[in-house]
C-alpha positions in Angstrom: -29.9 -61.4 38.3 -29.0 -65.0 38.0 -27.9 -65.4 41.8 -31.4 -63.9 42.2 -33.0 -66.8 40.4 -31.2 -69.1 42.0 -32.6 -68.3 45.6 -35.8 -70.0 46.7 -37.5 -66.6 48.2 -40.5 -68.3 49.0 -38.8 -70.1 51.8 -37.8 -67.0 53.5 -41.7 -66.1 53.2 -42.3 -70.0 55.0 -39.6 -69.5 57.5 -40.2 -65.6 58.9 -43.6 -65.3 58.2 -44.7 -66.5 61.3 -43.0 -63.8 63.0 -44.7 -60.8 61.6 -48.3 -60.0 63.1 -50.9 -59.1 60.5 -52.4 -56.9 63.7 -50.0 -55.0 65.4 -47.3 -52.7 64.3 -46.7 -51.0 60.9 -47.3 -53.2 57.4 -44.6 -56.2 57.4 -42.1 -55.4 54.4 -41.9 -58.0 51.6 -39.4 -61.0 53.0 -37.5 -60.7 49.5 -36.4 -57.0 50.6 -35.3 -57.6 53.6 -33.4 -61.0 53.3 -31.8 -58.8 50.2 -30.7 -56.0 52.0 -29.1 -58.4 54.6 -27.4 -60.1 52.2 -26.3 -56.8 50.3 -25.4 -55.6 53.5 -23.3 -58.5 54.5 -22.0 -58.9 51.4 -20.1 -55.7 50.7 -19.6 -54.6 54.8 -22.2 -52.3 54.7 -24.2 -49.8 57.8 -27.9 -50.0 57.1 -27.6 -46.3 56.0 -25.1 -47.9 53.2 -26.9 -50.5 52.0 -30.0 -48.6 51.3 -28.7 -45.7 49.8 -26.8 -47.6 47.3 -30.1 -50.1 46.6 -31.8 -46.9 45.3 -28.9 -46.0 42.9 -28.7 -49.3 41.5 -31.3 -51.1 39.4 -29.9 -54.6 39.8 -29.4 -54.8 43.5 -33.7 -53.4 43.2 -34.4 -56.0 41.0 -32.4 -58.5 43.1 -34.8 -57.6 46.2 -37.8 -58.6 44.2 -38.7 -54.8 42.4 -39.8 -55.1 39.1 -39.6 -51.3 38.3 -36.6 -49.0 39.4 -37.1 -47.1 42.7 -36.3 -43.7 43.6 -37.2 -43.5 47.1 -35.7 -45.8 50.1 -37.1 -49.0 50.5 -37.0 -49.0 54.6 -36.4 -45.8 57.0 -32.2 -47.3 58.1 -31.9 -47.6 62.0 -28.8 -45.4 62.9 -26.3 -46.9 64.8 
């Protein structure tokens, strides 16, 4: 929680918002999540299928990628490898 506060999300919002078209394609995720579960994912050498499946047991890695009540479904569909 306090590595989360530490972060400035907002400039992950400035820096890959521009790539996400607000036209084509499926709904853009939040940046939060995503810049959370790559850092989860780097952090503890983690597949895609790894990091999410753990993020829905476990309230602080949630709250970490910007939830605010605990989750019981996957957050993103993982690409298999």
């Amino acid at each position: 929680m306090r590595l989360a506060a530490l972060i400035d999300w907002e400039e992950f919002d400035r820096e890959w918002g521009a790539l996400f078209s607000q036209t084509q394609g499926a709904p853009a995720l939040p940046t939060r999540l995503i810049a959370g579960l790559h850092y989860l994912k780097h952090l503890y050498k983690l597949s895609d299928e790894e990091v999410v499946r753990r993020w829905v047991e476990n309230p602080y890695q949630q709250y970490f990628c910007g939830e605010t009540y605990f989750q019981h479904q996957l957050p993103i569909h993982p690409a298999p490898r």
